[in-house]
Structures are given as C-alpha cells and as structure tokens.
C-alpha positions, -999 to +999 in steps of 0.1 A: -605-117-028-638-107-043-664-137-045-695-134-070-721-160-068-746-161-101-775-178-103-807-186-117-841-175-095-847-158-066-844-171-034-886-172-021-880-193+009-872-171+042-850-201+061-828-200+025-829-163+025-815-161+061-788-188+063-779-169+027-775-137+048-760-156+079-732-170+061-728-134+039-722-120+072-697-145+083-676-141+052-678-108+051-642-106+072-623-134+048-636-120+013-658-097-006-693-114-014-714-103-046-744-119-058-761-120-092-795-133-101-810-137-131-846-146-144-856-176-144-878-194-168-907-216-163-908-250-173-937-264-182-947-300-166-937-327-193-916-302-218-895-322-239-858-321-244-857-293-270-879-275-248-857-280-215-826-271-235-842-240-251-847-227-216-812-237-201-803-217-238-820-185-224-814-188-189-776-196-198-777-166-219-787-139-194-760-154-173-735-149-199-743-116-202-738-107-167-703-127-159-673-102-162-647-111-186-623-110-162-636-132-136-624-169-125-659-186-132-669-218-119-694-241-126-711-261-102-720-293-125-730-329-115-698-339-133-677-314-123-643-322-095-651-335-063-633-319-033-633-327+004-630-293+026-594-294+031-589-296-008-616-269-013-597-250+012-567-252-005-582-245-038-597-212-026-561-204-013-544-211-047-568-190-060-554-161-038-517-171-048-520-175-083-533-142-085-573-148-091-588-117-073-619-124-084-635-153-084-670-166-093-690-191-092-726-200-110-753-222-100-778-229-124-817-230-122-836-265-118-826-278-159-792-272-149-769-247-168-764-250-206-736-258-229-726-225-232-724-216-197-702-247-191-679-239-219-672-201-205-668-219-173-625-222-166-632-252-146-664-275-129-668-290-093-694-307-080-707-310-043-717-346-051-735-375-069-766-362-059-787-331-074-797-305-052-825-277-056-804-247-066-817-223-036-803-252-014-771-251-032-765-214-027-767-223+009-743-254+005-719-232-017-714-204+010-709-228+036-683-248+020-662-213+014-671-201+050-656-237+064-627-235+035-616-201+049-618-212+079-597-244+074-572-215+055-574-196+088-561-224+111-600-209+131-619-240+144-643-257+124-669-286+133-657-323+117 
C-alpha cells in the first residue's frame, strides 16, 4: 500500500524532523510513504474570522491541487471518528482488502483545513478532543500507522 501524508508547513523543528524520519524508516517495510507540503500562510495576530477562513481558503486550495484523484483521502478533523489502535489497525487493513492502494491522509496548518478540503475528504478521524500543533501531529499520525501495522503484523507493540 502506498501512504501519502499532505500537509500544511514545513516541519522547522529538528526533534519533529527526526522522529518524522525515524518512523519513515520504520514503515518503510509495511508500506510506501510519500509526503506532500504545501505553503503555508501567515496569520496575522487578532485576524478576524473572514480573514482566518480566507487563509484555510488558500491553504485548502493548494492542497487540493496537489491530492490525486485517485487517492483514499483522509482528513484529520477535531470532529472526525475516534479509533483506538486495534480499530485503526483494522481500518488500515480494510483499506488493503477493499482494494484502496493508495491511501492519504491530510493534516492541515494551525486554522485547521477548510470546507473544501473536508468535503474532498472520503472520510474524517480524529486523534482526540484535544487540538494539536500540526508538526506534532505528523508525528502522532506516523506513529499510530507504524503501531497499526504492527498490531496487523501480530509484531510486538508497547500497551
């Protein structure tokens, strides 16, 4: 299975860039790992609603224009489906069997990702409750397929 991860920003921060390339490593013998960045946009400090949703608009947009047609894309969203790791693992498995060879999924910059984006997406999970910087979640995101492979494998895996 191919595995695309887009997001929004680069990744600045050396510990995020090596756990990024850690995990890549890792899952380099369970799937094929692509990533896509885009540019974000600044946001100024107290921009108004218009203003925030103008740059989700943009930032949304040059994703858009980089997700394939013919991916499986996946939001990450606040109100997206809640999995434990045996579910996720299981998901990532169906994904196999029902034929999805390539997945993705998209992490948006700090707004979040616009309507657009969410309305391309074919289906939304979240990690949890709580909102997380998006260099962080990259992190999260490869670590929670690493463990779901894993789990898939019947390989050991910390509780």
């Amino acid at each position: 299975m191919k595995i695309t991860i887009y997001s929004v920003g680069k990744i600045k921060e050396k510990y995020f860039q090596d756990a990024i390339k850690e995990y890549s490593k890792r899952l380099s013998r369970y799937c094929r790992l692509e990533f896509v960045e885009v540019i974000d946009e600044k946001t100024p400090d107290g921009a108004s609603e218009a203003v925030e949703r103008q740059i989700k608009q943009r930032e949304g947009e040059r994703l858009l224009k980089s997700v394939r047609e013919d991916v499986y894309l996946i939001a990450l969203a606040i109100d997206g489906t809640m999995y434990d790791s045996m579910k996720f693992s299981r998901k990532l498995e169906r994904y196999g069997i029902d034929g999805k060879s390539h997945v993705a999924f998209v992490i948006g910059g700090s707004l979040g990702l616009s309507d657009e984006v969410l309305a391309r997406a074919d289906e939304k999970i979240s990690f949890s409750k709580m909102t997380f910087p998006h260099q962080l979640m990259r992190v999260i995101l490869l670590e929670q397929i690493y463990r779901g492979y894993r789990i898939m494998k019947g390989e050991p895996y910390h509780k």
